[in-house]
C-alpha positions in Angstrom: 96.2 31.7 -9.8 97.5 33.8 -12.8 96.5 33.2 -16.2 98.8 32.2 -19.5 98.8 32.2 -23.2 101.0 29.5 -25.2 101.6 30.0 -28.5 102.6 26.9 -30.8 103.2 26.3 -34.6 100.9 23.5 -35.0 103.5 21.8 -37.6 106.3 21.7 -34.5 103.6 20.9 -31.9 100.0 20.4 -32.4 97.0 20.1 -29.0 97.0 16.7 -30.0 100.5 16.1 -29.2 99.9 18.2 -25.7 96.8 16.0 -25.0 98.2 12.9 -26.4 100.9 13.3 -23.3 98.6 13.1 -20.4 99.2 14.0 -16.9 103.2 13.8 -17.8 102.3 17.0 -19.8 105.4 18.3 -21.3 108.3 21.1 -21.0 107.1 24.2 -23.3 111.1 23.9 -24.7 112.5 26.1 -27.4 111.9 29.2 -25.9 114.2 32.2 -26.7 112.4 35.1 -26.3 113.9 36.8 -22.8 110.3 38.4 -22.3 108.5 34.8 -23.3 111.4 33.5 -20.7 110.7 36.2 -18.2 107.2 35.0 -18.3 108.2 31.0 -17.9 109.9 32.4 -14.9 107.1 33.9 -13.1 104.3 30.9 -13.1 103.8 28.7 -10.4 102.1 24.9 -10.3 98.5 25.1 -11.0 98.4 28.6 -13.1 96.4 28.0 -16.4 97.0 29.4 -20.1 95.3 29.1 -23.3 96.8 26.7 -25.8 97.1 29.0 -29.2 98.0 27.7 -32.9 99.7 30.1 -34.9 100.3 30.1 -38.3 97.7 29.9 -40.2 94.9 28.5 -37.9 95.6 31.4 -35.0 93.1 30.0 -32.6 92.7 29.5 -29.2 91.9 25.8 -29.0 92.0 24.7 -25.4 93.2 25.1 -21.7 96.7 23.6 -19.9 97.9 24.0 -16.3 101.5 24.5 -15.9 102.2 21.7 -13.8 106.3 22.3 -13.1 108.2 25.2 -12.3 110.7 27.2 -14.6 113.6 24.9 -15.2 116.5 24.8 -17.4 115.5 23.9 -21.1 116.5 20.7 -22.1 117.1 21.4 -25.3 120.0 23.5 -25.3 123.2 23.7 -22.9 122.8 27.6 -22.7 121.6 28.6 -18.5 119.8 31.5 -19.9 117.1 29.9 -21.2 114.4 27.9 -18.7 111.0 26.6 -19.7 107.9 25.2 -17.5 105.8 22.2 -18.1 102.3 22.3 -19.0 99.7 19.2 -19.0 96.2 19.7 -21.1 93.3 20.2 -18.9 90.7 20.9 -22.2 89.3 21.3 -25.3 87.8 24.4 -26.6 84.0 23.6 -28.1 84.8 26.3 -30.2 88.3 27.4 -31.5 88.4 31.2 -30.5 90.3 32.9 -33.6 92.9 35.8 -33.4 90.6 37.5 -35.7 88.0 37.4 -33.3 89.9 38.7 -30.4 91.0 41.7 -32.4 87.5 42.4 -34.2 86.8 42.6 -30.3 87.1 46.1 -28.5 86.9 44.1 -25.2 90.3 42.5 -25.8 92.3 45.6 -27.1 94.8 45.4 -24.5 95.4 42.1 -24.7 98.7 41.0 -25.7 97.9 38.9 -27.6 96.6 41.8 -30.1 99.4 44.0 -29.7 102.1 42.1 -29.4 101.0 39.0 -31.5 104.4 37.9 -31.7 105.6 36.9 -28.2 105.0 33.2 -27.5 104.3 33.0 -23.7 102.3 36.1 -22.5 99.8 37.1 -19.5 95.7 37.5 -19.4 94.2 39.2 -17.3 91.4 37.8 -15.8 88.6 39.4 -17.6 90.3 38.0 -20.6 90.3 34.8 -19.4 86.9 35.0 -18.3 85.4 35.9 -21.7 87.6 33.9 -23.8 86.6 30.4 -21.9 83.1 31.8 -22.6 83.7 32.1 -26.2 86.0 28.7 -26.6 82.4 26.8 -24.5 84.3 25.7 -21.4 84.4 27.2 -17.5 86.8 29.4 -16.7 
């Protein structure tokens, strides 16, 4: 199983709009980064991410499970763009904060601290591991 990050604007859509559609999850549309697409492209049904807010909360608040494969996007008539869908799977205790991750010399390499703009990027394990740890749920 491979690990994901999925970054949101809260305003557009919130976790409580991903956990407020159950099981039936939801297509992670509006995509139109090629490496964020890229990405999209290579997960498979059952591969987990983090659920990250950006803006101005930039926290890791919970876990999803991509639960289709990439697809075209419905929200546009352009083939280059696909998307996956992802249900909620849970809540972090604790939100884990983008300033925490970088304050951290663990996560260094993470994408998520140097390239803090791409919207659907890889974690490694490790990084999944410890963030879980820090957010209070299983990895």
């Amino acid at each position: 199983m491979a690990h994901w990050l999925f970054k949101s604007e809260p305003s557009t859509w919130s976790w409580e709009d991903q956990v407020a559609k159950g099981d039936i999850g939801e297509e992670w549309d509006g995509v139109r980064n090629y490496q964020a697409r890229n990405n999209m492209r290579l997960m498979k049904i059952g591969d987990r991410g983090f659920f990250y807010l950006s803006q101005k909360d930039k926290a890791i608040v919970g876990t999803v499970e991509v639960i289709a494969k990439a697809h075209p996007d419905s929200t546009t008539d352009d083939d280059r763009w696909e998307c996956v869908d992802i249900k909620a799977i849970e809540a972090f205790a604790t939100p884990v904060t983008l300033d925490q991750v970088k304050a951290d010399e663990r996560f260094s390499e993470m994408p998520l601290v140097k390239n803090t703009r791409l919207s659907v990027q890889p974690v490694d394990k490790e990084h999944w591991r410890l963030i879980c740890k820090l957010g209070g749920v299983r990895p």
